[in-house]
Each structure stands twice: as C-alpha cells, then as structure tokens.
C-alpha positions in Angstrom: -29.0 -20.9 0.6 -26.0 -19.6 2.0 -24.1 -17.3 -0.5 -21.5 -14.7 -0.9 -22.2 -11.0 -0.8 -21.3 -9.2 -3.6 -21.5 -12.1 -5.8 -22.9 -12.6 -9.2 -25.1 -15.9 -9.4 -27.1 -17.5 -11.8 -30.6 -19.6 -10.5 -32.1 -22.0 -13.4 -34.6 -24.6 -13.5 -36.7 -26.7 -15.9 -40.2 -26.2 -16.0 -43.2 -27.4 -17.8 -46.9 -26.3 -17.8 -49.1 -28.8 -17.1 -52.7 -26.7 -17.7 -51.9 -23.6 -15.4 -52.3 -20.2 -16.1 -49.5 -18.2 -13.8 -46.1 -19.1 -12.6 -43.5 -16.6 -11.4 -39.7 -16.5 -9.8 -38.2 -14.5 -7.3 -34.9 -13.9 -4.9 -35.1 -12.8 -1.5 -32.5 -11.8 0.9 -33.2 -13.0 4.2 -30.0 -11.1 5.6 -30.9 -7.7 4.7 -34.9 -8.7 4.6 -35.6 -7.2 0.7 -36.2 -9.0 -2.6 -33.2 -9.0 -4.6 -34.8 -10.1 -7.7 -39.2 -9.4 -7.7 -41.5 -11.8 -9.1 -40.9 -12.6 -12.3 -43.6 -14.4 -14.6 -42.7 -16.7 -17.4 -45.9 -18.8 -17.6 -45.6 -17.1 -21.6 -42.0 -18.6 -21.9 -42.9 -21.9 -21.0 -45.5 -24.8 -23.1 -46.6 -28.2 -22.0 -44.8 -30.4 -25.1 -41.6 -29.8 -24.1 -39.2 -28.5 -20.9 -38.0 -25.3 -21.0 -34.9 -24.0 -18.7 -35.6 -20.9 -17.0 -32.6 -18.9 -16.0 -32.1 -15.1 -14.0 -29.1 -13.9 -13.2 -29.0 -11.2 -10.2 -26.2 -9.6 -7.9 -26.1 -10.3 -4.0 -26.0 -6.9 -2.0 -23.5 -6.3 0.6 -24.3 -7.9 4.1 -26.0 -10.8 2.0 -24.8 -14.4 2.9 -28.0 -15.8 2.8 -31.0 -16.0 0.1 -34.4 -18.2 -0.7 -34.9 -19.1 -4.6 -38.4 -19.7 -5.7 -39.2 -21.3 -8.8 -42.6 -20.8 -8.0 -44.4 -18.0 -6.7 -48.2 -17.8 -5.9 -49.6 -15.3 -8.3 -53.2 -15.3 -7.4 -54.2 -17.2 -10.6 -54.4 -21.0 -11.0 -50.8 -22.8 -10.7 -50.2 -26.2 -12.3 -47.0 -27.0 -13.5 -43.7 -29.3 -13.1 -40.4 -27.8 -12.2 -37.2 -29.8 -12.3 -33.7 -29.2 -11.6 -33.5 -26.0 -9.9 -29.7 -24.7 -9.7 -27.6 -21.4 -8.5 -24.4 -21.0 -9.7 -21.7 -18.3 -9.4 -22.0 -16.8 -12.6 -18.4 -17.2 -12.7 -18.2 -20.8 -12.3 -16.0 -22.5 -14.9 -17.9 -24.9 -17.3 -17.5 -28.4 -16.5 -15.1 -30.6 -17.9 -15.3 -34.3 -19.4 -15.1 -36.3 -16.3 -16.0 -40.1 -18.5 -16.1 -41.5 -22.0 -18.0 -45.3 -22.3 -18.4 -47.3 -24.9 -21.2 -49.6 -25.0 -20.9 -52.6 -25.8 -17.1 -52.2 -25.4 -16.3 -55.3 -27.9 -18.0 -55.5 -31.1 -17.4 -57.2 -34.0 -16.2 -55.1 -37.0 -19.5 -53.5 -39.0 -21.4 -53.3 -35.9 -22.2 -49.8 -34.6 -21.3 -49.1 -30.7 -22.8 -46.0 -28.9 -20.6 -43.8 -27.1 -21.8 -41.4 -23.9 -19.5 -39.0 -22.9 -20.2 -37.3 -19.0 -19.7 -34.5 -17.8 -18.3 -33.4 -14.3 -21.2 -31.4 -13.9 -24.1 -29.9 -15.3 -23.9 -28.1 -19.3 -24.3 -24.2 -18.9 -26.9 -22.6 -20.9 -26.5 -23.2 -24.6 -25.0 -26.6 -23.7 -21.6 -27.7 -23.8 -19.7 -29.1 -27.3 -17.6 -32.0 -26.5 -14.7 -32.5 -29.1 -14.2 -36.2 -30.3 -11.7 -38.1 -32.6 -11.0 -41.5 -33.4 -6.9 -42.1 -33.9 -7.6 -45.5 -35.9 -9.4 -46.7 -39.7 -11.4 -49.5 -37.3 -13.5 -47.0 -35.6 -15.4 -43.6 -36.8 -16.9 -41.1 -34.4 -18.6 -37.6 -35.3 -16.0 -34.7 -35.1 -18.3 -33.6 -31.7 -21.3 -34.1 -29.4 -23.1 -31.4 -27.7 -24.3 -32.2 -24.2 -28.0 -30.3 -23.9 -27.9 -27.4 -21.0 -28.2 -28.9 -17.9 -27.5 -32.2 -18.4 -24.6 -34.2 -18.0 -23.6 -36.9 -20.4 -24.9 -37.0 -24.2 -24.7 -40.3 -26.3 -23.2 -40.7 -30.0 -22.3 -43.3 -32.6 -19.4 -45.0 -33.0 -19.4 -46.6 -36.8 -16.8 -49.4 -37.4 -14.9 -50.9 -40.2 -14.8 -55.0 -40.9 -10.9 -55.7 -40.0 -8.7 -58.6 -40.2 -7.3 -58.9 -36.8 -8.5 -57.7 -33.3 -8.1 -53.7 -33.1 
C-alpha cells in the first residue's frame, strides 16, 4: 500500500475463529525494509459466535511511502480463521457523513410500520457512528437516533405511523 511518511494510520479488520489456535498482525515497511508494527497475536481477543474488529494504530517512519498489512501472520501453530474487511485509514480521516436516507415501502397506509436505512458515505469508525433522526409531522414517528455498527455503512430503523384522514 502506498502511504505517507510520517503519517498516523489506523489498519482494522473483522475476524472470526473458526477452530484455530494462533493468529497474529503485523506492518512492514518495504521502503526502509523494517517492521513498523511486530507480530501481534489476538487469537485471545477473538471467538467463533461472533465477528470481532481488530484495530492497531502505528506511525509511518520517515522515507516510508510504502507498507504491507497482514491480518494474518503464520505463527507456527495451527491457523483457521475468517478475516473480513481489512481497512487502513489516516487516523485523521474525518468520520463519514450521511450520504442516503430510504424508506421502504415509501407509501404506506396510516398504522402500518415502514423501515428506514440510513447509509453512510463510508465506513463507521470504531465505536460506530450515531446518526441523529426526527420526524417534522404527527403522521410519522422515528427514534430520536440510529447507530450505524463500526464498520459498516447503513443501519435500518422503524418508522411508526399514525391513521390520518388525508394523504400526508
């Protein structure tokens, strides 16, 4: 990956384990030919019922412009997992903003719930991303906010309405 020198970044992924018994991360700087970040085991962090993100973030050195990222490193021992999603970031990327709101079905008939996914330009940061919502009307209800989970990039929520006596 071609990078800035200098430059704070953050490299995530999703992993899971799927019955093995080592997994480790590193950095390496092909430019100056070291290891910016060393081997880094989180086989302990990580369980097979659910995906867990695993994030470092590290410094470039000067005369770095370019790097490799490993999710997974051999480690001698067996290896059997799923990885998903592997990102790097300047650390001081902004977070991203609400690029679309849809409403599905976008008609219903008053009493009948709608569901509402809002998207995001790009992915949630670690912790996620709360997205503010309001309705301006009686017809239509929505939660005061929806969190998008980190690293993904829309989350869905309800939208409740009221029976009315004309078309709102």
């Amino acid at each position: 990956v071609t990078v800035a020198e200098n430059t704070q970044y953050i490299f995530s992924f999703w992993a899971r384990n799927n019955g093995g018994a080592a997994a480790a991360y590193s950095v390496y700087d092909l430019s100056n030919g070291a290891r910016i970040v060393p081997s880094t085991p989180y086989i302990s962090s990580i369980n097979d019922a659910s995906w867990t993100q695993v994030s470092v973030t590290f410094t470039t050195p000067p005369g770095a412009t370019s790097i490799i990222v490993f999710p997974l490193r051999d480690s001698g021992s067996p290896v059997d997992l799923l990885l998903w999603r592997a990102t790097l970031v300047p650390a001081s990327a902004p977070p991203p903003g609400v690029s679309s709101l849809a409403l599905s079905p976008a008609s219903v008939t008053g009493g009948s719930p709608a569901t509402g996914t809002v998207t995001l330009s790009g992915p949630a940061p670690a912790g996620g991303a709360q997205v503010a919502l309001s309705s301006s009307g009686a017809a239509a209800s929505v939660p005061a906010g929806v969190t998008v989970s980190a690293g993904a990039t829309s989350a869905s929520f309800t939208v409740t309405t009221s029976a009315v006596a004309t078309s709102t």
